[in-house]
N, C-alpha and C positions, 0 to 999 in steps of 0.2 A: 240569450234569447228567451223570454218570455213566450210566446208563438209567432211558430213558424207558417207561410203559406200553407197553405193542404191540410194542415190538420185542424182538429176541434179544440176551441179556444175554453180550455178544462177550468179557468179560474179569471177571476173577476181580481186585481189589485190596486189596494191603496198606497199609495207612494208618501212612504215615512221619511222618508232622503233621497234625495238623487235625482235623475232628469231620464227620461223615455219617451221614446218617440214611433207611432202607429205612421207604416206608411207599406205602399203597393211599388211593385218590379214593372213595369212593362216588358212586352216583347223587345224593346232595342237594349232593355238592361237599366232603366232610369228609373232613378226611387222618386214616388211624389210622396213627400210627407203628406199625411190626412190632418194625424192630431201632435202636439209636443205634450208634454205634460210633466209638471214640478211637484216637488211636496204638496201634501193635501186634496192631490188628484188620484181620482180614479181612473185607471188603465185599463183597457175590455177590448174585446169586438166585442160589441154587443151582438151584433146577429149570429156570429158565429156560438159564442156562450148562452143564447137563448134559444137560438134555434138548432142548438145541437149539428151544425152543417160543416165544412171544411172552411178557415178563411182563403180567403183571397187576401192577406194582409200578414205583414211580419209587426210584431211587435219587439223592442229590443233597447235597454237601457244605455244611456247613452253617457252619463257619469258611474259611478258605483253607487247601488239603490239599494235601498232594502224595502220592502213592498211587506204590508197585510195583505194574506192572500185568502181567497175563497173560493171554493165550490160553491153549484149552484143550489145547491141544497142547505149549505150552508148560510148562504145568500137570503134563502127563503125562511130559514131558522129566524135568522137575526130582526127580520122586517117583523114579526111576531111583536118585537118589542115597540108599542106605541111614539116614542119619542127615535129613534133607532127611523121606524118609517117615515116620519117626520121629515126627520135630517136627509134620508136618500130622495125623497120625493122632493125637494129645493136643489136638493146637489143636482138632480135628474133636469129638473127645470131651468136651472141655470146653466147648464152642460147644453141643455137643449137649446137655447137662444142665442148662446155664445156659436154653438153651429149653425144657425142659421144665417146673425149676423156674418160669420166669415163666407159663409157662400155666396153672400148678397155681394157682400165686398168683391172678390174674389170675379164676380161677373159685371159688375159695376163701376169698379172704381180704377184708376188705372195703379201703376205700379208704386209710384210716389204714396201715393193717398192710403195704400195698403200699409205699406211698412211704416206711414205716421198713427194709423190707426193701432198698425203692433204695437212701436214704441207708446203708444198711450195706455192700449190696455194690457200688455204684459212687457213689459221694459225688460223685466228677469229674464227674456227667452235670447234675445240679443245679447246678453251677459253671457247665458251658458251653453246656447248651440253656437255652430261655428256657419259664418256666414253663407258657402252653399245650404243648409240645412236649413234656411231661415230662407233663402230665397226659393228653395223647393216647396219650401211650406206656404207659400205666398203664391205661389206658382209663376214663377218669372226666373230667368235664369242670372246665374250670380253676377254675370257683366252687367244686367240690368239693375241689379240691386248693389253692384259697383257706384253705378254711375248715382243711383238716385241717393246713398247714402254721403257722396261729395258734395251734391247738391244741398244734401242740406246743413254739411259742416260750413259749405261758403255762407251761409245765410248767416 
C-alpha cells in the first residue's frame, strides 16, 4: 500500500517499474478504479498531498514497483530547478487532459467505445491489469466488458 483511505497522502511517486492503481471503496464494498498508472507515471492524490487533508482514496501497487518517491517539500526543492519545472509542468498538463478526456468518455461514450478508446491510448493496461480491474476503470461491470471484448475479437 502506498496510501491508505483516512490518511495524508505524505509523498508524491514516480514509477521506475511496475503497475499501481488509485481507486475508492464505496459503502457496498466496490472499488472504482479513478487512475492505473505504468513506468514513467506519477502516482499522488493530489488533493490529499497538496492540501495536507485525509484521502478518500487507497493507492496500492498492483505488480512489484519500485517508485521515486518525494515529499512535498522535497517536491518544491526540485521545481527550483528551471528545466525539472519544465518537465513537471507538461507531465501536469498531459496528466490533466488525459483526465479530462476519460471523464468526457466515461459520460459520453458507451461501453464498447470506451475500451476501444483504452486499447488505443494505453494497450499496456489490458496487458497488465486483469480484466475486472480494467472494467472498474472504465466503469462498467466485467460482464459487460465480457461481452464487448468478444464483440470485438468476432470482427
Amino acid at each position: 500500500m502506498f496510501l491508505e483511505q483516512g490518511h495524508v497522502c505524505q509523498y508524491t511517486g514516480f514509477i521506475l517499474k511496475g503497475a499501481m492503481r488509485l481507486y475508492s471503496i464505496d459503502s457496498n464494498g466496490t472499488e472504482h478504479i479513478i487512475q492505473l498508472a505504468i513506468e514513467n507515471w506519477w502516482m499522488v492524490d493530489r488533493e490529499s498531498f497538496l492540501m495536507k487533508t485525509p484521502s478518500v482514496y487507497n493507492i496500492d501497487a498492483w505488480e512489484d514497483t519500485e517508485l521515486l518517491t518525494l515529499k512535498h517539500d522535497g517536491l518544491l526543492q526540485i521545481l527550483n530547478i528551471p528545466a525539472i519545472k519544465e518537465m513537471f509542468w507538461q507531465m501536469n498538463q498531459s496528466n490533466f487532459i488525459a483526465s479530462q478526456k476519460r471523464l468526457n468518455y466515461s459520460i459520453t461514450l458507451p461501453a464498447k467505445e470506451r475500451y476501444e478508446e483504452l486499447l488505443k491510448n494505453y494497450p499496456e493496461f489490458v496487458q497488465r491489469f486483469p480484466q475486472h480491474t480494467i472494467a472498474s476503470y472504465l466503469g462498467i461491470n466485467k460482464e459487460t466488458l465480457s461481452r464487448v471484448r468478444s464483440k470485438l475479437v468476432k470482427k
